[in-house]
N, C-alpha and C positions, 0 to 999 in steps of 0.2 A: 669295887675295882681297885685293883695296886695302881698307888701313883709313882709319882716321880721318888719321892721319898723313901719309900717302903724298898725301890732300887737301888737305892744308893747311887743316883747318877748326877751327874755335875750343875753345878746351878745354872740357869738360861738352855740346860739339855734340850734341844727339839729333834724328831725322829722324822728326815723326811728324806729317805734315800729313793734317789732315781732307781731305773727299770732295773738296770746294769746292775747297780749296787746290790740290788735284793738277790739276783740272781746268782753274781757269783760271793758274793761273800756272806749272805745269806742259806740260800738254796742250797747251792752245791754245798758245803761246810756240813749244811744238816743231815744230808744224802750221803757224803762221807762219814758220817759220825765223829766230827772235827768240833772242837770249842767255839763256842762265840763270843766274841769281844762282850757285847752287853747282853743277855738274856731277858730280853724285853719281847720277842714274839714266844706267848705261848703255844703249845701244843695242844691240840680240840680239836674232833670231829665236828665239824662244820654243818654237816648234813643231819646232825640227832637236835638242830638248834633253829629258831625262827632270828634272822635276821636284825631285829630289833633287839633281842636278849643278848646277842652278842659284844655290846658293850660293855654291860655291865661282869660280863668274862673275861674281858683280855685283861693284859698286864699294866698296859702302857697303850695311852692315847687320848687323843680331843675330839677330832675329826675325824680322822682314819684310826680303825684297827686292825693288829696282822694278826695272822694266824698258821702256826703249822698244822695242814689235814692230813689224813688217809683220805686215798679215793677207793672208790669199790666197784666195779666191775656190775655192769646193769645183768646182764647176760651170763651166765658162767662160762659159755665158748666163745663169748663176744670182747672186743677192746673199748666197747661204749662206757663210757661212767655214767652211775647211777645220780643222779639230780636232784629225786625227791629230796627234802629237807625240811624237819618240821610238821608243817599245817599245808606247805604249799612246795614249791619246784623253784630250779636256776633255769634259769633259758638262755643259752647262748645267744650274744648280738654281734653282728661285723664279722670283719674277718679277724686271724691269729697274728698276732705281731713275732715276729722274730728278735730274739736278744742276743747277740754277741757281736764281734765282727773282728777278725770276717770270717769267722767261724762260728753256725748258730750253735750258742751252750742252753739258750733255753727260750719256751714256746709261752708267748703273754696273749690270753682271752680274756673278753668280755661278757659278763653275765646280768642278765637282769631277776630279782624275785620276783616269783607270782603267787599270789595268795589265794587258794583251792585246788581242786584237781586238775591234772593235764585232759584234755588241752584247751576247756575254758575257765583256766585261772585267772585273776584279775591284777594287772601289771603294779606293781608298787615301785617306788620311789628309791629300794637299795637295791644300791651296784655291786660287783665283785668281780677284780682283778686276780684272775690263779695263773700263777707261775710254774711251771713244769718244764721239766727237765727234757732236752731233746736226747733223740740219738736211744733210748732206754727201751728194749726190749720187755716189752706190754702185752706181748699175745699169749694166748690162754696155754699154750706148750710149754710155757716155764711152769715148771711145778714148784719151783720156790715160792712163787706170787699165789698162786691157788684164787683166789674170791676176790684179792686185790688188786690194783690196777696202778698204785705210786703208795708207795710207803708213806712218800712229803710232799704236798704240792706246797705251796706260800700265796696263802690268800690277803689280801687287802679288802675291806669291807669299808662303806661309807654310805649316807646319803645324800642324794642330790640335791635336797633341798636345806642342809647341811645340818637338819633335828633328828629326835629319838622316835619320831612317831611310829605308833604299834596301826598296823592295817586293820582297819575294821571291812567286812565282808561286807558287800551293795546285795539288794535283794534283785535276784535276778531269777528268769524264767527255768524253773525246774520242770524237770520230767513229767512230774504229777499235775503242777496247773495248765501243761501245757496238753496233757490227753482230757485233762477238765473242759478248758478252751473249745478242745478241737470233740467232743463229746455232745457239748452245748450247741456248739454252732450245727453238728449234724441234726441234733434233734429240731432248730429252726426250719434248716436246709429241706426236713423229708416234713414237715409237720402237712403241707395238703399231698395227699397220695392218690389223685385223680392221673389216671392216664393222659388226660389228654392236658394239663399242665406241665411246662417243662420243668424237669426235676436240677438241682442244684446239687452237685457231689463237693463234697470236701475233699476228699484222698485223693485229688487229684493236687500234681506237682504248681500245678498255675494256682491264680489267687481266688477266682472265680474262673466258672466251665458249666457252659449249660448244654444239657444232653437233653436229645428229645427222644420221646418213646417212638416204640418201633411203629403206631399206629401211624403217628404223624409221619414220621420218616416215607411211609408206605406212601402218603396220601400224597407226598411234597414232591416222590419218584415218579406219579402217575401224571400227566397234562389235566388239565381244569374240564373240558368237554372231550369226551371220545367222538369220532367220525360221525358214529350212527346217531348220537342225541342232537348233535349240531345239524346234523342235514334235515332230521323230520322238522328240525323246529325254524329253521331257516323256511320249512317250503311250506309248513304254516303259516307262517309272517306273511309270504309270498300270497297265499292263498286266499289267506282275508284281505288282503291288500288289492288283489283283481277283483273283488267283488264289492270294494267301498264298504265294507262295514269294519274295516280299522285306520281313516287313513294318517292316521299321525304316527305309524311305523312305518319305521325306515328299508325301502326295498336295498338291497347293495346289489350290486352289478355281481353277475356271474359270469364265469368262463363255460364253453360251450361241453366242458367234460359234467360240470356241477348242473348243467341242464336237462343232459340225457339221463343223470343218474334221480334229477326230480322227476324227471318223464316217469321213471320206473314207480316211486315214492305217489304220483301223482295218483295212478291206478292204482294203487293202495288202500287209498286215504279214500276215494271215489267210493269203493265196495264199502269200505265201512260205515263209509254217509250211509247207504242205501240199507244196512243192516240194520242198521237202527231206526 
């Protein structure tokens, strides 16, 4: 990395220009293709580079480093910029700060890197402040711009925790362990294949879901006793009960409808005594 020296800039030089400062005597200067006092923010695509490596690029710095980029257009009929960068993505944070007054000359965001693919990449630790010019005709109808979106934006890079650290990836649930997972669990899930045990599905959105077979279902829609088994066997009870040879069943009280329909049951029961 060029230091101070390698600049020729003055001795106790420190680079710490407010928002304003970057904007207009930075930004715009470069946007005009006008001189700049010190030539200390390099020129780099920001986005062919992992965050980390970026120091050891610039020209000049400790803490913070600048950077003039190109942006590039995500979409070819779109005014979205493209993000990817490196190994991972920028992700916008908060809202856009306005810089001028009281005229805004230029538009200040907030960026966070993430390390893997959108959109579960894993949040790291460098920020990035991009400066961009307001008022600038962006839409994909300028045929000057074509695939590009700013000629210059002015990035400031840093991190939070104010080291060089390189992001190592966490091991996290990929596609493949997770149909392994859900593969595994189904062959638990179905391992007894009796109808009349309830079966356990996994593809269902809840965490557990027990479904019963349709035998059961059937069995659980029907009452416990239909009319006709309940009435012969009530007038049984009855039966042996008048004749003292059960008497530790319980007679229940009947209504005078459930009597006349044993009357019927009673001749019944009588001819088949006698059949036998």
């Amino acid at each position: 990395m060029a230091g101070a020296g390698d600049l020729q800039l003055p001795p106790g030089f420190r680079f710490h220009p407010t928002d304003d400062e970057l904007v207009m005597h930075y930004l715009c200067r470069k946007c005009a293709s006008q001189q700049i006092g010190a030539p200390i923010i390099k020129e780099l695509d920001l986005y062919k580079h992992d965050p980390w490596d970026l120091p050891g690029l610039a020209l000049y710095g400790e803490k913070e480093w600048y950077f003039f980029s190109p942006r590039e257009r995500k979409y070819p009929n779109g005014s979205r910029p493209n993000r990817a960068a490196g190994t991972g993505y920028w992700k916008a944070t908060g809202a856009d700060k306005a810089i001028g007054k009281p005229k805004t000359v230029g538009i200040k965001k907030a960026l966070v890197f993430y390390a893997g693919k959108a959109p579960r990449g894993q949040k790291t630790n460098w920020i990035m402040h991009e400066y961009r010019l307001a008022d600038v005709d962006r839409s994909a109808r300028n045929k000057n711009r074509s695939s590009r979106l700013d000629d210059w934006v002015l990035c400031r890079i840093y991190n939070k925790k104010g080291s060089l650290e390189k992001h190592t990836m966490k091991p996290t649930e990929t596609p493949q362990n997770k149909s392994k997972f859900v593969s595994s669990t189904s062959d638990m899930a179905y391992l007894d294949t009796s109808d009349s045990v309830p079966k356990l599905h996994t593809d269902s959105s809840c965490s557990e879901q027990v479904v019963m077979s349709p035998e059961l279902r059937e069995v659980q829609s029907q009452p416990k006793l239909e009319w006709e088994n309940s009435t012969s066997l009530e007038y049984q009870q009855n039966y042996l009960a008048e004749n003292n040879t059960a008497p530790f069943l319980y007679q229940q009280p009947q209504s005078t409808t459930v009597n006349y329909e044993m009357a019927q049951w009673q001749d019944v029961f009588m001819y088949l005594q006698r059949s036998l």
